[in-house]
N, CA, C and O atoms as a GROMACS GRO file, in nm:
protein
  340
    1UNK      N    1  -1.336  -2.716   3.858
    1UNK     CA    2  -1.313  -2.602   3.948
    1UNK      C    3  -1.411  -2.491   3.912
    1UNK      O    4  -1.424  -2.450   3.796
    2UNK      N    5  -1.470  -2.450   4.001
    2UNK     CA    6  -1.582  -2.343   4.004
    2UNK      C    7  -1.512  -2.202   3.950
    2UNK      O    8  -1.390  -2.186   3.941
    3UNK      N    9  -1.598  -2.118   3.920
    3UNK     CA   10  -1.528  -1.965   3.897
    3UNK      C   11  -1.516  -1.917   4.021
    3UNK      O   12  -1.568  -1.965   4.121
    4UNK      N   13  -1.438  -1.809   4.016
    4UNK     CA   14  -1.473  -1.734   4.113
    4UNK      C   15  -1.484  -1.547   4.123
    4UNK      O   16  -1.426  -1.502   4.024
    5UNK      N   17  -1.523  -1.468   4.183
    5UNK     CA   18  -1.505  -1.369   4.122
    5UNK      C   19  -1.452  -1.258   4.216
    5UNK      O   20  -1.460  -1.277   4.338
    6UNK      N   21  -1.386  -1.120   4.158
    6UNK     CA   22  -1.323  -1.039   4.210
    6UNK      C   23  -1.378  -0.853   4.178
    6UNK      O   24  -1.368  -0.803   4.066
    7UNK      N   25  -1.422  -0.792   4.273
    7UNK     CA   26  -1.446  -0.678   4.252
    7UNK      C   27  -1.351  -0.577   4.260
    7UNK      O   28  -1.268  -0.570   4.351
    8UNK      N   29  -1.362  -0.488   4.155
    8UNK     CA   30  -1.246  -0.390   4.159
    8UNK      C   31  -1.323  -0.255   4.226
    8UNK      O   32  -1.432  -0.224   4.180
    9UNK      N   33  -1.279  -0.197   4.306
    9UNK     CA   34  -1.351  -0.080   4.379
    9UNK      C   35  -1.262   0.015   4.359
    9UNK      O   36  -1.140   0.005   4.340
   10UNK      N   37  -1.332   0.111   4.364
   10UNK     CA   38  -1.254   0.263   4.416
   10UNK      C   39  -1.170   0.360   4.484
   10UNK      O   40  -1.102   0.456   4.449
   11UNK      N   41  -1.200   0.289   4.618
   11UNK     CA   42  -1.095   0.285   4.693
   11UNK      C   43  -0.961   0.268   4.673
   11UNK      O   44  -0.890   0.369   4.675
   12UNK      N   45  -0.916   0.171   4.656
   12UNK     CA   46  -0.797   0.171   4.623
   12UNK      C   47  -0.716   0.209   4.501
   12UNK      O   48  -0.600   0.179   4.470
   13UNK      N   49  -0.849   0.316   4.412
   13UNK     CA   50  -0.743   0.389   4.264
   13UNK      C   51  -0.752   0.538   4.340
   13UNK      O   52  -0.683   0.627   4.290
   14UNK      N   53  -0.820   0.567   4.441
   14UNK     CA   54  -0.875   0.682   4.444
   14UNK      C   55  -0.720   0.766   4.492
   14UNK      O   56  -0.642   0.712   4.571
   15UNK      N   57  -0.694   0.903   4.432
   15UNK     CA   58  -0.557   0.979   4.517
   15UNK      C   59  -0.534   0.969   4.641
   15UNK      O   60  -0.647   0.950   4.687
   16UNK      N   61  -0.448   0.969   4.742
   16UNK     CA   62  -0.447   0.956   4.888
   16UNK      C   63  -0.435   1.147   4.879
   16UNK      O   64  -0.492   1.187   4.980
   17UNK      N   65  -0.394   1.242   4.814
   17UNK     CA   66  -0.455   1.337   4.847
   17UNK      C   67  -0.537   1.444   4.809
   17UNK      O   68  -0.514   1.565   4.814
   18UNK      N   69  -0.695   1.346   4.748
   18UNK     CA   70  -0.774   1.413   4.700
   18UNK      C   71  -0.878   1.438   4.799
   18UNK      O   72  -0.921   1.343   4.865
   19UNK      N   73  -0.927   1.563   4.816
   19UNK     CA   74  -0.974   1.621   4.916
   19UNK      C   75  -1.134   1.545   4.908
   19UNK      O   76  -1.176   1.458   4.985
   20UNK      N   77  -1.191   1.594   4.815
   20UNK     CA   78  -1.332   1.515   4.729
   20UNK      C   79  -1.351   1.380   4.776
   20UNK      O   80  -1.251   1.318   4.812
   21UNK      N   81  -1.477   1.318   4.782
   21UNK     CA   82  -1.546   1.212   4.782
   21UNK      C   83  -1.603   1.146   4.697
   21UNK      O   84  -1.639   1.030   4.720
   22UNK      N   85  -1.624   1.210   4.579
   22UNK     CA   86  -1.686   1.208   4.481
   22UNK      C   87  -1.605   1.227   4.345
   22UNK      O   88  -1.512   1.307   4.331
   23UNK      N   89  -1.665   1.122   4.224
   23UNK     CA   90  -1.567   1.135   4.102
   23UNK      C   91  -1.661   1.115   3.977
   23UNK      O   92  -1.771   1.170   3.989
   24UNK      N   93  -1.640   1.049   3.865
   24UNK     CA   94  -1.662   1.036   3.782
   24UNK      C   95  -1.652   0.931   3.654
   24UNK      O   96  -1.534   0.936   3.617
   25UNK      N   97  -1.711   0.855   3.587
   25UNK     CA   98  -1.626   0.759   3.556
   25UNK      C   99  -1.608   0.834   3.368
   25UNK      O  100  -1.710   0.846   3.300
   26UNK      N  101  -1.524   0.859   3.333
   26UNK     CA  102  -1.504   0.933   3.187
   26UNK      C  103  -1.521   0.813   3.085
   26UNK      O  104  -1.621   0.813   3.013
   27UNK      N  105  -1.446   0.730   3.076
   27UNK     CA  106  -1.412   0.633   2.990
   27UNK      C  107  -1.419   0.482   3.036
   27UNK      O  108  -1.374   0.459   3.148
   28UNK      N  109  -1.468   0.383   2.968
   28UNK     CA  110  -1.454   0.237   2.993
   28UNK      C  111  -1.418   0.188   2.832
   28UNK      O  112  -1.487   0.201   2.731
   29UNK      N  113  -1.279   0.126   2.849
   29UNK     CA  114  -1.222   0.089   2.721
   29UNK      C  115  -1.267  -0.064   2.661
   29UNK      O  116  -1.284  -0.107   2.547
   30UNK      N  117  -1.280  -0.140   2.836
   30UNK     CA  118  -1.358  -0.285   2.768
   30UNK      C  119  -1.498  -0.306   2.800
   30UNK      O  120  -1.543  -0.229   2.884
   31UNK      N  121  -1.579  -0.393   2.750
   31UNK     CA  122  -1.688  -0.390   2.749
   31UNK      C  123  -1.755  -0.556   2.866
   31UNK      O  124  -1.679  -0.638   2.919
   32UNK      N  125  -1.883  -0.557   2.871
   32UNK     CA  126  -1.865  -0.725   2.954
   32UNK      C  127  -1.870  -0.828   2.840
   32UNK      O  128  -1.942  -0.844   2.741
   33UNK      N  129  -1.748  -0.903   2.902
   33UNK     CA  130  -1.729  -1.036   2.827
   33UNK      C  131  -1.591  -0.987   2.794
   33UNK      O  132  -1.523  -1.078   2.749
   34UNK      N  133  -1.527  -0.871   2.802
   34UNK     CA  134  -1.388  -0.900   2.724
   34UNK      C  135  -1.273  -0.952   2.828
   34UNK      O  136  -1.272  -0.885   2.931
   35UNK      N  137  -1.201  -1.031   2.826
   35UNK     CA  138  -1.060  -1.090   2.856
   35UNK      C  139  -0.995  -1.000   2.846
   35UNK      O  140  -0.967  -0.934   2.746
   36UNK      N  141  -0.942  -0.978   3.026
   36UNK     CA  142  -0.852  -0.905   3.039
   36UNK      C  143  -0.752  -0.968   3.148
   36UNK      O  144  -0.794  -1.047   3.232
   37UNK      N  145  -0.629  -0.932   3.145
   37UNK     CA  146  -0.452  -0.998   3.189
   37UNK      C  147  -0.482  -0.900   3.309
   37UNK      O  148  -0.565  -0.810   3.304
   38UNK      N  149  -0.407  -0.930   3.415
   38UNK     CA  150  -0.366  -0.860   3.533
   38UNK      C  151  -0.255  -0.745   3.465
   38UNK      O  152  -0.154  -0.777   3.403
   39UNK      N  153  -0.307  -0.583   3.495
   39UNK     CA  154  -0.260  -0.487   3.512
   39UNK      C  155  -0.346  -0.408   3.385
   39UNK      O  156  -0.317  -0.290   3.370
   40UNK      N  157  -0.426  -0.452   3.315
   40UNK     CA  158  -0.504  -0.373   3.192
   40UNK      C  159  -0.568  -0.274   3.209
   40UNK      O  160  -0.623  -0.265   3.319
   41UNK      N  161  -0.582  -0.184   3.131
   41UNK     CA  162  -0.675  -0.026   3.205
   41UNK      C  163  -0.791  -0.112   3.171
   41UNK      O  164  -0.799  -0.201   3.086
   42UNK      N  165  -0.920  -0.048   3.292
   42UNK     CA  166  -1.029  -0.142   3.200
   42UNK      C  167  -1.084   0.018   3.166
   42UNK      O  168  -1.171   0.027   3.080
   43UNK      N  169  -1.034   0.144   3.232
   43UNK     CA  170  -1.146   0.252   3.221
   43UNK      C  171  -1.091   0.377   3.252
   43UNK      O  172  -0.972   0.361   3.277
   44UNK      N  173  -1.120   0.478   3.262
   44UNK     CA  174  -1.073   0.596   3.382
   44UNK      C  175  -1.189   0.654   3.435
   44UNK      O  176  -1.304   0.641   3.392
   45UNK      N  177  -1.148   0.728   3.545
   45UNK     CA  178  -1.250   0.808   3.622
   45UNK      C  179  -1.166   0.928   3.685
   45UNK      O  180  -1.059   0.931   3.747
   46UNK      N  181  -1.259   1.028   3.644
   46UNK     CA  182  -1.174   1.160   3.704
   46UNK      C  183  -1.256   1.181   3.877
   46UNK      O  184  -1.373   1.181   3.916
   47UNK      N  185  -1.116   1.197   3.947
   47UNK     CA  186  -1.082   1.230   4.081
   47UNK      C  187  -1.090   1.403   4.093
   47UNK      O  188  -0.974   1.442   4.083
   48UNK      N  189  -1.162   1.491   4.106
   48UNK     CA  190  -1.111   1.627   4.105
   48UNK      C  191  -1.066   1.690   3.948
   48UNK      O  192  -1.128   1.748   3.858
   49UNK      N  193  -0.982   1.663   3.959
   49UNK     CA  194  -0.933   1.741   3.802
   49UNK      C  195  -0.806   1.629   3.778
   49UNK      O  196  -0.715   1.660   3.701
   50UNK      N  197  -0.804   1.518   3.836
   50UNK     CA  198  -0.731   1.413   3.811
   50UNK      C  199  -0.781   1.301   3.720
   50UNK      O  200  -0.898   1.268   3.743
   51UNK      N  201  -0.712   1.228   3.610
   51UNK     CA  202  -0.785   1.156   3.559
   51UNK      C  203  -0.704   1.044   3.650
   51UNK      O  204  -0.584   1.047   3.673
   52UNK      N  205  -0.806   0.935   3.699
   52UNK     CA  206  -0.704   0.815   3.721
   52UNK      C  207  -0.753   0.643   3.635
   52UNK      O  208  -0.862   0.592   3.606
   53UNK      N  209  -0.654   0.613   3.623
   53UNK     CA  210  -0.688   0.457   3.581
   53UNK      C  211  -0.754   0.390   3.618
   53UNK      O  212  -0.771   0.432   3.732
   54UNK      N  213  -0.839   0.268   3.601
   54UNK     CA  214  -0.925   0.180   3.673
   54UNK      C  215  -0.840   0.046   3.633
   54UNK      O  216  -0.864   0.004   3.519
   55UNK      N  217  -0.759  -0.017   3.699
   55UNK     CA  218  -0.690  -0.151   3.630
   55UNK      C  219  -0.772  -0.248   3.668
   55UNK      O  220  -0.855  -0.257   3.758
   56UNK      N  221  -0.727  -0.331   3.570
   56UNK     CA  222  -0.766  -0.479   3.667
   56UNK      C  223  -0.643  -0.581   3.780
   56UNK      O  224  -0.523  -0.608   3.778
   57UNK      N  225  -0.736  -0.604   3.850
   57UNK     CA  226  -0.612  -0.651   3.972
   57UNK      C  227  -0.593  -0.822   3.941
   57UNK      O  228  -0.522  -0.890   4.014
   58UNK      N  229  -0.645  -0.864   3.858
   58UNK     CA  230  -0.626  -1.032   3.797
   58UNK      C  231  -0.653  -1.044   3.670
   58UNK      O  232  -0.672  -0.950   3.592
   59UNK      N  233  -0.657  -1.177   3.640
   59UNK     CA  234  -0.660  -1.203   3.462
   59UNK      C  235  -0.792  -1.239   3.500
   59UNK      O  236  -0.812  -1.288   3.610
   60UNK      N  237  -0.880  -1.220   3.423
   60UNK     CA  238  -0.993  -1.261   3.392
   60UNK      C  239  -1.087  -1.242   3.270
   60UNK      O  240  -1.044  -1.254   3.156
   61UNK      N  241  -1.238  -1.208   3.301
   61UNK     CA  242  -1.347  -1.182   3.222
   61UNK      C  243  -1.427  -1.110   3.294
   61UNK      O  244  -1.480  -1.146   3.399
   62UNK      N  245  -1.444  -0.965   3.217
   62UNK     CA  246  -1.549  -0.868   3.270
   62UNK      C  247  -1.666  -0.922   3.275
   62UNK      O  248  -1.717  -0.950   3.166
   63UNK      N  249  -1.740  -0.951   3.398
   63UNK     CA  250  -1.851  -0.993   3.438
   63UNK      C  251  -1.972  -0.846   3.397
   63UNK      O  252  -2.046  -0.806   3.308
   64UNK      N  253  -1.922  -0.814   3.530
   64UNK     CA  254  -2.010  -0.681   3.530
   64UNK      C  255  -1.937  -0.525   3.505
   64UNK      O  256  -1.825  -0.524   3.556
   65UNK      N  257  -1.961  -0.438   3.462
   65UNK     CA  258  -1.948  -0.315   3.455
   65UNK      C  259  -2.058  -0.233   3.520
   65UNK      O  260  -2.166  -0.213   3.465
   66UNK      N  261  -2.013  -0.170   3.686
   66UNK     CA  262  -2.135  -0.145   3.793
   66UNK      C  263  -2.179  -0.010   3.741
   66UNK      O  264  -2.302  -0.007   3.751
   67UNK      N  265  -2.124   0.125   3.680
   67UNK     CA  266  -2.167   0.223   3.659
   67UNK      C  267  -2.088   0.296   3.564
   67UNK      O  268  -1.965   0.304   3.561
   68UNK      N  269  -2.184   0.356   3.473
   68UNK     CA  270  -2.185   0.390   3.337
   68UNK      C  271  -2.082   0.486   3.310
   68UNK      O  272  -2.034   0.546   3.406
   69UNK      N  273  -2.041   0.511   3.193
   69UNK     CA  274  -1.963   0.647   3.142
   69UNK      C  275  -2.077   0.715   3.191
   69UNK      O  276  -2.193   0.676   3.180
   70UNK      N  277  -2.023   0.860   3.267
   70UNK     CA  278  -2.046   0.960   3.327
   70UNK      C  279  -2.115   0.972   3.427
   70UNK      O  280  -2.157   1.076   3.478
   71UNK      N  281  -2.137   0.818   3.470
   71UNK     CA  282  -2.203   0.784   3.637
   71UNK      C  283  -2.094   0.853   3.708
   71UNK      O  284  -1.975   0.866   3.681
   72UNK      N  285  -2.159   0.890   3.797
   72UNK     CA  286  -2.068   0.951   3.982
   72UNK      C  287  -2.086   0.836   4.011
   72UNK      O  288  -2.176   0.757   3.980
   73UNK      N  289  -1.952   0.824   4.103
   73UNK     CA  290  -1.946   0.754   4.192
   73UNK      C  291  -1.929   0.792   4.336
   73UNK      O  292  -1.973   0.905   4.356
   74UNK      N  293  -1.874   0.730   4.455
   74UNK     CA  294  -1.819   0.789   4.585
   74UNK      C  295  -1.726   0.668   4.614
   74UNK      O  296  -1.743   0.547   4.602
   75UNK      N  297  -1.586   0.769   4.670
   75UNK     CA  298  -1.506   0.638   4.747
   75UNK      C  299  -1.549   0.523   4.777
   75UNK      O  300  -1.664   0.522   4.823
   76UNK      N  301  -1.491   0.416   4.766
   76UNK     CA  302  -1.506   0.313   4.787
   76UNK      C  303  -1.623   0.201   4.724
   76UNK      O  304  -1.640   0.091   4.778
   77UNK      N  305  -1.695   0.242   4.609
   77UNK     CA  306  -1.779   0.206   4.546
   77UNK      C  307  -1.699   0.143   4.438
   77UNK      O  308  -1.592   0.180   4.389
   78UNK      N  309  -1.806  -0.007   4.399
   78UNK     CA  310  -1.745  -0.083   4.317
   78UNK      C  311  -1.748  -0.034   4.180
   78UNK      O  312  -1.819   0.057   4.137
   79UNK      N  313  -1.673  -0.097   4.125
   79UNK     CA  314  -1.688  -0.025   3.970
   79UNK      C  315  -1.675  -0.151   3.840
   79UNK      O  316  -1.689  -0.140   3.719
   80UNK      N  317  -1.647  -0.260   3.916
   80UNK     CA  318  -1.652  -0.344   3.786
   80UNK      C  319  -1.648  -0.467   3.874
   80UNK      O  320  -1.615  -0.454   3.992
   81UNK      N  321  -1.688  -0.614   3.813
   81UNK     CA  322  -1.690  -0.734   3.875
   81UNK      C  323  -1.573  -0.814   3.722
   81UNK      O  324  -1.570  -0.788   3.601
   82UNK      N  325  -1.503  -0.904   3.800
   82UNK     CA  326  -1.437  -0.983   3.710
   82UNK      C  327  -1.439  -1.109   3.772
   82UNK      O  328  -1.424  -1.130   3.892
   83UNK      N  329  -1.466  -1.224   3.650
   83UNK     CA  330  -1.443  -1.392   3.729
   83UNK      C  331  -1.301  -1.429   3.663
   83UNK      O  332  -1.254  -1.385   3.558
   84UNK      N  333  -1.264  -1.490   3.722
   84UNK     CA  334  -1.133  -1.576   3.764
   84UNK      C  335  -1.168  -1.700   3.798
   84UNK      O  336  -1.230  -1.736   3.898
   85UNK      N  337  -1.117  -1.773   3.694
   85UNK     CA  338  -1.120  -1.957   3.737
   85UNK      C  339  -0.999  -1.999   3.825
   85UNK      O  340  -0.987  -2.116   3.861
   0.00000   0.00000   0.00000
């Protein structure tokens, strides 16, 4: 069975009422290659003056990590790749 893989985006951590478009990523706790379970912080990124979580939405292995501690980001921009067998 092939891998397959899953992107975690922005969109869906971002506040439903944060006015802003734009955020921040503060912290990334795992690095690529670490094994992570469905529901793990992999990171945070501040929303406004909000810090929010970055989870992971499956069990897997951090493939990619798309943008750095203290990269901006904008809604809906990816922020990490994970494979799943």
């Amino acid at each position: 069975m092939s891998n397959q893989e899953t992107v975690i985006s922005s969109e869906s951590l971002w506040p439903e009422d944060a006015a802003e478009d734009e955020a921040v990523i503060t912290n990334w706790f795992v690095s690529e290659g670490s094994a992570v379970d469905r529901g793990t912080t992999l990171g945070e990124m501040q929303v406004e003056k909000v810090s929010v979580d970055i989870v992971a939405n499956t069990q897997g292995e951090v493939d990619e990590i798309m943008i750095d501690e203290g990269g901006e980001l904008s809604r809906g921009d990816p922020l990490a790749r994970l494979m799943i067998e």
